[in-house]
C-alpha positions as CSV (number, residue, x, y, z in Angstrom):
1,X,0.0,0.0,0.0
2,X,2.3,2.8,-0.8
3,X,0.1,5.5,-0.7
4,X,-0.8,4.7,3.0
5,X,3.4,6.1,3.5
6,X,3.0,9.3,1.2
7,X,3.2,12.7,3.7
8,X,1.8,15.6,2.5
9,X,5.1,18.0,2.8
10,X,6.8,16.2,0.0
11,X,6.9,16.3,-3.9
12,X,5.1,12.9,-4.5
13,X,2.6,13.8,-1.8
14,X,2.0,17.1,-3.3
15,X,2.0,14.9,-6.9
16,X,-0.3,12.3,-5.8
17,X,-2.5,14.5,-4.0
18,X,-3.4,17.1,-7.3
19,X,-4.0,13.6,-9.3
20,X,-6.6,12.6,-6.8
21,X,-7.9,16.2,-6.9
22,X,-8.2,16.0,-10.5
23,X,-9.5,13.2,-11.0
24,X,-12.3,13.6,-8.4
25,X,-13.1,17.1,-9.9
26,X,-13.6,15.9,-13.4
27,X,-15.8,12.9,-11.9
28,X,-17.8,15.1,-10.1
29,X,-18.6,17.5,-12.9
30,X,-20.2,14.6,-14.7
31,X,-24.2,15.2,-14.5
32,X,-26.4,13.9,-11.1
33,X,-28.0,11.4,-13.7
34,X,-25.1,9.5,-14.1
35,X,-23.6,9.4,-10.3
36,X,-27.0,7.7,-9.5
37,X,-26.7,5.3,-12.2
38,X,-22.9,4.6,-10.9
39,X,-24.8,4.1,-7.5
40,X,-27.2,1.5,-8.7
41,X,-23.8,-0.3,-10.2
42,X,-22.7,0.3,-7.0
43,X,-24.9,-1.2,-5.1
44,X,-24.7,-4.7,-7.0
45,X,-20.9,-4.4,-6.4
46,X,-21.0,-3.8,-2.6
47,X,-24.1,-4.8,-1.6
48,X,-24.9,-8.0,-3.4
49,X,-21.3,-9.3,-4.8
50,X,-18.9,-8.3,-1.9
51,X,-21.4,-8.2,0.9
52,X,-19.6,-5.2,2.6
53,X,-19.3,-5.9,5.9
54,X,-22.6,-8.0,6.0
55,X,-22.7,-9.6,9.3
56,X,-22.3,-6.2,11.2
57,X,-25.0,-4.9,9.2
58,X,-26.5,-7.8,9.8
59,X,-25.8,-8.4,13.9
60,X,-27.0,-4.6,14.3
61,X,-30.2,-4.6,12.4
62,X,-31.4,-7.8,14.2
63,X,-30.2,-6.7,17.9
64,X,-31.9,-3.0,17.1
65,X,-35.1,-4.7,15.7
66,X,-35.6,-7.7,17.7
67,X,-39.4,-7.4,16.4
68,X,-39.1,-7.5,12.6
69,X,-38.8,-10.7,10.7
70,X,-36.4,-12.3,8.9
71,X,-37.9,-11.0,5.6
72,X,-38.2,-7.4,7.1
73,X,-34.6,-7.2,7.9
74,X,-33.6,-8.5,4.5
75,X,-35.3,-5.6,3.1
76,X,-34.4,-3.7,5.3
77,X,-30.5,-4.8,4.4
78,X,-31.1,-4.5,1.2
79,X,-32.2,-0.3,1.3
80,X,-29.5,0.6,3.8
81,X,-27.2,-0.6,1.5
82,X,-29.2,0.9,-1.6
83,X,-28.4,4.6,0.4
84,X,-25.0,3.8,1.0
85,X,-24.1,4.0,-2.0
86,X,-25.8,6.8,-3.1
87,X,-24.0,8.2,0.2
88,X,-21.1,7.6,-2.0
89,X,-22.5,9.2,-5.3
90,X,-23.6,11.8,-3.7
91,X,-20.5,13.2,-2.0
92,X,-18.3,12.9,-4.8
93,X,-21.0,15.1,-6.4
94,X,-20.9,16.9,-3.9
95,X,-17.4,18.5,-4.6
96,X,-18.4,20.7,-7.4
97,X,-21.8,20.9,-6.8
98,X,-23.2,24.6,-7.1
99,X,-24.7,26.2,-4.1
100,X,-28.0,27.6,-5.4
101,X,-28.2,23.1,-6.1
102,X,-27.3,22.8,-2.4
103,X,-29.9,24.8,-1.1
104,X,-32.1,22.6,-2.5
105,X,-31.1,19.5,-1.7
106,X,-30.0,20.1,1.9
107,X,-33.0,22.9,3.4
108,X,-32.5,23.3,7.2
109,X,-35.4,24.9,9.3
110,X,-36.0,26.6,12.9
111,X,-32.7,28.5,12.1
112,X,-34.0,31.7,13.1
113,X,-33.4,30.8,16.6
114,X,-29.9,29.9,16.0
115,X,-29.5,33.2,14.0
116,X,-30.8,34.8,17.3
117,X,-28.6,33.5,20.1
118,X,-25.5,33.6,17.8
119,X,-26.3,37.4,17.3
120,X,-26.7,37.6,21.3
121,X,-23.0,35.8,21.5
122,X,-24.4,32.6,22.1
123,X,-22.1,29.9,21.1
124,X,-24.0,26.6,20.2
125,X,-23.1,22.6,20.0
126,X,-25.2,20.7,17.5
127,X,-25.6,17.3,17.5
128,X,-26.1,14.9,14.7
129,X,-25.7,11.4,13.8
130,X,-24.5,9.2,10.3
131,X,-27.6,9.7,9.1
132,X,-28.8,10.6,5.5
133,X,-26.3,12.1,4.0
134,X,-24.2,14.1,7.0
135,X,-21.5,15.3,4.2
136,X,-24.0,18.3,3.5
137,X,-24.5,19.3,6.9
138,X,-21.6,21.7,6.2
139,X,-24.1,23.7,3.8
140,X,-25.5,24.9,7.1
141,X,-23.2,27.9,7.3
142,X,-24.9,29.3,4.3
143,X,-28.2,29.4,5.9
144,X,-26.7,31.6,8.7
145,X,-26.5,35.0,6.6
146,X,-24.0,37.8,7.2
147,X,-22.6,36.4,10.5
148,X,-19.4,37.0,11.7
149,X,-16.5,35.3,9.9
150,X,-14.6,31.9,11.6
151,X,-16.5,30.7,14.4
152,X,-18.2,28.0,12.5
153,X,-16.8,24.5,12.2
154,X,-17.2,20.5,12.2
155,X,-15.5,18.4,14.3
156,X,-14.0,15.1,12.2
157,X,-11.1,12.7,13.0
158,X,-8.2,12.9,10.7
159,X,-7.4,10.7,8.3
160,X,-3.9,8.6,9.1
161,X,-3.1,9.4,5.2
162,X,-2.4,12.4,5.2
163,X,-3.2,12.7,1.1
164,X,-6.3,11.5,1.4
165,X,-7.2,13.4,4.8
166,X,-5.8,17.0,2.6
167,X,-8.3,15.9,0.2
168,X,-11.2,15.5,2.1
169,X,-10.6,18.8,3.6
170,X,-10.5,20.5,0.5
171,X,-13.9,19.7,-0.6
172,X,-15.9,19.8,3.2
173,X,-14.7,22.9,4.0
174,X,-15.7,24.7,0.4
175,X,-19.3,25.5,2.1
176,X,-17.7,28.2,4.6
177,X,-17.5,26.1,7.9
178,X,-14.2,24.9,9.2
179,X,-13.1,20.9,10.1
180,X,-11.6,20.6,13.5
181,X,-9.7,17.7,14.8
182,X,-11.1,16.4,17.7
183,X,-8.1,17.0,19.8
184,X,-8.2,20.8,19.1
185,X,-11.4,21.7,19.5
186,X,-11.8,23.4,22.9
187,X,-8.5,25.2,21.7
188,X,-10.5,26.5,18.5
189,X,-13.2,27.6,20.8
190,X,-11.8,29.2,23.1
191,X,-9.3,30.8,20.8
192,X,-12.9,31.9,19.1
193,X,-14.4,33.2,22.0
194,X,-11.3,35.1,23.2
195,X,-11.8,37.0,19.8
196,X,-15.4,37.6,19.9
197,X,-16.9,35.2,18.2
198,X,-19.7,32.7,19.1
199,X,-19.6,29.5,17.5
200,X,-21.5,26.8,16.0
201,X,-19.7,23.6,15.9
202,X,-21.1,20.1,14.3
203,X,-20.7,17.0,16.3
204,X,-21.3,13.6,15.0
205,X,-21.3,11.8,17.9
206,X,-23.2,8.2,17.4
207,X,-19.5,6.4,17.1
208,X,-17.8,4.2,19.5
209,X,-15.6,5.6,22.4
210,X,-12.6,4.1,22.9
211,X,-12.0,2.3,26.1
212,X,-10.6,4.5,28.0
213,X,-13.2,7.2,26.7
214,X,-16.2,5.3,27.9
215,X,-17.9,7.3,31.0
216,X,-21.5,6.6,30.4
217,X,-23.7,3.8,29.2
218,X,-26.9,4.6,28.0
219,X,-29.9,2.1,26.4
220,X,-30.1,2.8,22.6
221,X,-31.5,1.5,19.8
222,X,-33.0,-1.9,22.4
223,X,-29.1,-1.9,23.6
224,X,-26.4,-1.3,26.3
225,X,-24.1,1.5,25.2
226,X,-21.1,3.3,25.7
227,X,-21.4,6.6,24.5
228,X,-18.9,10.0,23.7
229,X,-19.1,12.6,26.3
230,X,-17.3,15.0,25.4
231,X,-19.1,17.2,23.5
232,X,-21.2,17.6,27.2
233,X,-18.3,18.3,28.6
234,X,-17.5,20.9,26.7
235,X,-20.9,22.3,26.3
236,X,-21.2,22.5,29.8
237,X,-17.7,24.2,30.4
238,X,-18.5,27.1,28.0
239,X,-22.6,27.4,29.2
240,X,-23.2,26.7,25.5
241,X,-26.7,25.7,23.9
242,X,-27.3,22.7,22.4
243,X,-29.2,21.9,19.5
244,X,-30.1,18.6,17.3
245,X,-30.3,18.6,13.4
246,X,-33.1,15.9,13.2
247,X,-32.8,14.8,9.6
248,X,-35.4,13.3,7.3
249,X,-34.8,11.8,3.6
250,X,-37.4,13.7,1.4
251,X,-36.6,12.0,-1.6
252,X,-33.6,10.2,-3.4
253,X,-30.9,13.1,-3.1
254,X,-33.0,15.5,-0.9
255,X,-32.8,16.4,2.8
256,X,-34.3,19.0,5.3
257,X,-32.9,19.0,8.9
258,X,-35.7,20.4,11.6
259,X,-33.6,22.4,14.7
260,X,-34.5,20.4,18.4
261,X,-33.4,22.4,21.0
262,X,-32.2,20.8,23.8
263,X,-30.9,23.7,26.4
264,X,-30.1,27.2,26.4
265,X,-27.3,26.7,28.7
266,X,-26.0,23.3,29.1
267,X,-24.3,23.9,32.4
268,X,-27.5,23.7,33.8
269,X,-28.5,20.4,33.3
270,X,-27.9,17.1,35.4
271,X,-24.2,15.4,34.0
272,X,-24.8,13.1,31.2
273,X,-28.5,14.1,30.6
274,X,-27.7,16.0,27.3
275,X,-25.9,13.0,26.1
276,X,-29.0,11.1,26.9
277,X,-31.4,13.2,25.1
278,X,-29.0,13.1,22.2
279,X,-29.2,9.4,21.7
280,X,-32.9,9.6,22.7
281,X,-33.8,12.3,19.7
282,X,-31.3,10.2,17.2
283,X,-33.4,7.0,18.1
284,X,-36.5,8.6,17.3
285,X,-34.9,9.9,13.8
286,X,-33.8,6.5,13.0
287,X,-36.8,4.3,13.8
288,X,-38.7,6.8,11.3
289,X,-36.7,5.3,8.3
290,X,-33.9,3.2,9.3
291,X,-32.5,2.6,6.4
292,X,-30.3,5.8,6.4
293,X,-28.6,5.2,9.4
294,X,-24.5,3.7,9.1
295,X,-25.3,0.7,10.2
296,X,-22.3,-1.2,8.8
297,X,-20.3,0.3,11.6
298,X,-19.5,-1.8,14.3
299,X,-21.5,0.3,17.2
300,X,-21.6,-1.8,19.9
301,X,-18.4,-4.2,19.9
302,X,-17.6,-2.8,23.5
303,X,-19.6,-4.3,26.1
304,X,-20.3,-3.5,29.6
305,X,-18.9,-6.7,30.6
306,X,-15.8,-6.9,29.3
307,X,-15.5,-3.0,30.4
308,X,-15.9,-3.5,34.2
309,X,-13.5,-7.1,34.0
310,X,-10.5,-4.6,32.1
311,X,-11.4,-0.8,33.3
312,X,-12.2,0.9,36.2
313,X,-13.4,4.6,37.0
314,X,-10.8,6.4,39.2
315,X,-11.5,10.1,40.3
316,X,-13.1,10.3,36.7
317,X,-10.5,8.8,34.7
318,X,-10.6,5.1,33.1
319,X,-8.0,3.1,34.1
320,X,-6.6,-0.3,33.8
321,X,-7.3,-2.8,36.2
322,X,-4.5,-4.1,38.1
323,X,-5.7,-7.6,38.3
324,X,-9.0,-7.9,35.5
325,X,-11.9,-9.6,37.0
326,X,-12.2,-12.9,36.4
């Protein structure tokens, strides 16, 4: 794999990078018609030939719908993988796509509120999930009018190729708001708020914490789960409000995400009931039409079980047992 050892900083990473460019730009260009054609190929390919990751698609839909037959969940199978790839399509359109065709596609609504408290110097959190298509989320900065410039931004993990993570940069942040790495983003904030200006930051936070991230279990989706804290944390550290973008799949290629307020001020609520909220609100989006949810991502491959036999909560840090449990 010799691209995985290409860095950025040098000539064939600068090289290999513009090619990828390139040739994504040009693909994109090509007509919406034809990227959904590519996605019904697509779909043979991956969801019918390879059988991407099929038995955590499968071991998730059956533990989250314990109800449905085996019939429902083939079909079921059958249209997540359907969207996937027209997840797929549809963000390598996405690249060169104009913004007046944005608009349309991806409509947001309640922003006036958020206009409101940003105007007041409100910073905001807003949660969402891998649901529908979460690449055009960062269209929501051009909803927000003539606010100020640079404190609006999405939170994402970087990429270990560095190439590829450049690249993916280049196109999500075209819409006006910025991509954070997790590890800096109380630093951007507070550098944002030192210089007057309230943010609105992006969270996806439905993934897996690592072990020694794992602080609070909560029941979603008819299981036990660990869940990501920190974007309560952080919330409640800056008295931030904290918002949901509760998305719904109008049609093949066309979203609207309705605003659900969850607190003005998150340092007043109890710890951990934001979080819970979240994953209550993201429950409710995905039982409405399940089939746009990620579910070929191994959610729930930490257990509370093996957790309390390996970890242990010290003074609010996860630690190693000495000794695991037997």
């Amino acid at each position: 794999m010799y691209l995985c050892g290409v860095k950025m900083n040098t000539v064939s990473g600068r090289v290999v990078y513009y090619l990828l460019y390139s040739g994504w730009y040009l693909l994109s260009l090509l007509p919406m018609w034809f990227h959904y054609l590519m996605s019904d190929v697509l779909y043979v390919i991956i969801g019918l030939v390879i059988r991407y990751r099929r038995r955590v698609v499968d071991k998730n839909l059956r533990a989250s719908f314990p109800e449905m037959s085996d019939e429902e969940i083939v079909r079921l199978r059958r249209r997540f993988y359907r969207f996937f790839c027209d997840y797929i399509a549809e963000t390598v359109k996405f690249a060169t796509m104009k913004m007046d065709n944005i608009k349309r596609r991806m409509k947001f609504h309640g922003m006036e509120r958020v206009i409101e408290a940003l105007n007041e110097g409100k910073s905001i959190a807003m949660y969402l999930g891998h649901y529908g298509n979460w690449e055009m989320v960062t269209s929501i900065r051009q909803w927000l009018g003539e606010m100020p410039n640079g404190g609006f931004g999405h939170v994402y993990h970087p990429l270990e190729n560095e190439v590829f993570d450049r690249l993916f940069l280049t196109f999500r942040n075209r819409m006006g708001s910025q991509s954070i790495a997790m590890n800096d983003i109380l630093r951007w904030i507070i550098t944002q708020r030192q210089g007057g200006h309230p943010t609105l930051v992006g969270y996806i936070s439905d993934q897996v914490p690592l072990w020694w991230n794992i602080h609070h279990w909560t029941t979603f989706m008819n299981q036990d789960t660990p869940v990501l804290t920190g974007v309560e944390r952080i919330a409640r550290r800056e008295r931030q409000a904290v918002i949901y973008l509760d998305i719904v799949c109008v049609k093949r290629g066309y979203y609207e995400g309705t605003i659900r307020w969850i607190t003005d001020d998150a340092s007043t609520m109890p710890e951990f009931a934001i979080t819970d909220e979240y994953f209550r609100l993201l429950e409710t989006t995905i039982r409405r039409a399940p089939q746009y949810w990620l579910w070929s991502h191994n959610r729930w491959k930490r257990t509370r079980e093996e957790f309390d036999r390996l970890y242990e909560i010290v003074n609010g840090r996860v630690v190693e047992r000495k000794q695991p449990l037997p």
